[in-house]
C-alpha positions as CSV (number, residue, x, y, z in Angstrom):
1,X,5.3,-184.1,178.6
2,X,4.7,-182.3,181.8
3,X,6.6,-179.7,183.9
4,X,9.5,-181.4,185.5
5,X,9.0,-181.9,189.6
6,X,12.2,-180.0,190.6
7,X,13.1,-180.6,194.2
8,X,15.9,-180.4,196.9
9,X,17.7,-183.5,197.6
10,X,17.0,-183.5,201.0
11,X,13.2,-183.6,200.2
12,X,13.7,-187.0,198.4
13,X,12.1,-190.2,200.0
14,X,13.5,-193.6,200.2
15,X,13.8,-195.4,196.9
16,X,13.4,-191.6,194.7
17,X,15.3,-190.9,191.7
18,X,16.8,-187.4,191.3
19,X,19.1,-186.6,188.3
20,X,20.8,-183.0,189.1
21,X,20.0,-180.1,187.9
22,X,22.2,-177.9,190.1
23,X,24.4,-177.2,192.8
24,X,24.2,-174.7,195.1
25,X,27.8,-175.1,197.3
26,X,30.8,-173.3,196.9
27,X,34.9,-174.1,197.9
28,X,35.7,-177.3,199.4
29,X,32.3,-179.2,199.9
30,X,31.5,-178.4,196.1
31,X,34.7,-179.9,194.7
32,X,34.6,-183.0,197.2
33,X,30.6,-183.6,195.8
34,X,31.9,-183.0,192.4
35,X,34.2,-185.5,192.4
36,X,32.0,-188.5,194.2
37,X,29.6,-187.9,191.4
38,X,27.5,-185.5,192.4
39,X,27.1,-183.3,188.8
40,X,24.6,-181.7,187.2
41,X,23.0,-184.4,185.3
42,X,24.2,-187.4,187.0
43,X,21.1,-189.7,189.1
44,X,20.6,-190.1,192.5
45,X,18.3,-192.7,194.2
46,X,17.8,-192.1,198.3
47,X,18.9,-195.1,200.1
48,X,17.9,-194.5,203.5
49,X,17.5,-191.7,205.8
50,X,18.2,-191.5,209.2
51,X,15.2,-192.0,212.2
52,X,15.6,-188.1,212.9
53,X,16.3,-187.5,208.7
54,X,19.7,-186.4,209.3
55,X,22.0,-188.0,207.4
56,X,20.7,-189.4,204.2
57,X,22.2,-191.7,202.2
58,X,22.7,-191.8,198.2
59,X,23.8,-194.0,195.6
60,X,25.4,-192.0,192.8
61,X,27.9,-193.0,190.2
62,X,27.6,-197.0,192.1
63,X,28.7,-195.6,195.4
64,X,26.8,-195.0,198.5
65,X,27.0,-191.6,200.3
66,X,25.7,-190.2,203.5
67,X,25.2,-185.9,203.5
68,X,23.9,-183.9,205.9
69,X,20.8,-181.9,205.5
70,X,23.4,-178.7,205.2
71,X,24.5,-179.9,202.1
72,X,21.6,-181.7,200.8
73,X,19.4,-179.1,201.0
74,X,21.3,-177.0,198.5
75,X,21.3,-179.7,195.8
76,X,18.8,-179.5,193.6
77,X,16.9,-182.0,190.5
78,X,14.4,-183.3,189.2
79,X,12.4,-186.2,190.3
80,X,11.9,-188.8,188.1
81,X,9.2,-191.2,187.7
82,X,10.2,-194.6,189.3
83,X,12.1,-197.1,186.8
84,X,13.9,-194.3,185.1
């Protein structure tokens, strides 16, 4: 088993899988992320991103969700190989 490819969120591409291994936001924006889904552990698959890359949409916990490269950026997981 290799070394796990850790990456930001916001450096996903469309149709990645990243299950959370931390995040990196603090007051309101963490507890609104926390409770659509976004916990350490829990998978996210990129959707789509925008033609400029700012939003990007996520499907976690069956819902779709657009964040801004602000808070993407300070999510962070590993990327797992596709079917997973």
């Amino acid at each position: 088993m290799g070394k796990p490819n850790i990456i930001k969120l916001v450096q996903g591409e469309k149709g990645n899988t990243i299950k959370i291994t931390s995040l990196n936001l603090e007051g309101v924006m963490r507890r609104r992320l926390l409770d659509l889904g976004f916990v350490v552990g829990a998978h996210v698959e990129v959707i789509r991103k925008s033609p400029l890359g700012d939003p990007i949409a996520y499907r976690v916990s069956q819902t779709t969700i657009a964040l801004r490269k602000e808070e993407s950026s300070r999510i962070e997981g590993e990327l797992l190989p596709n079917g997973e």
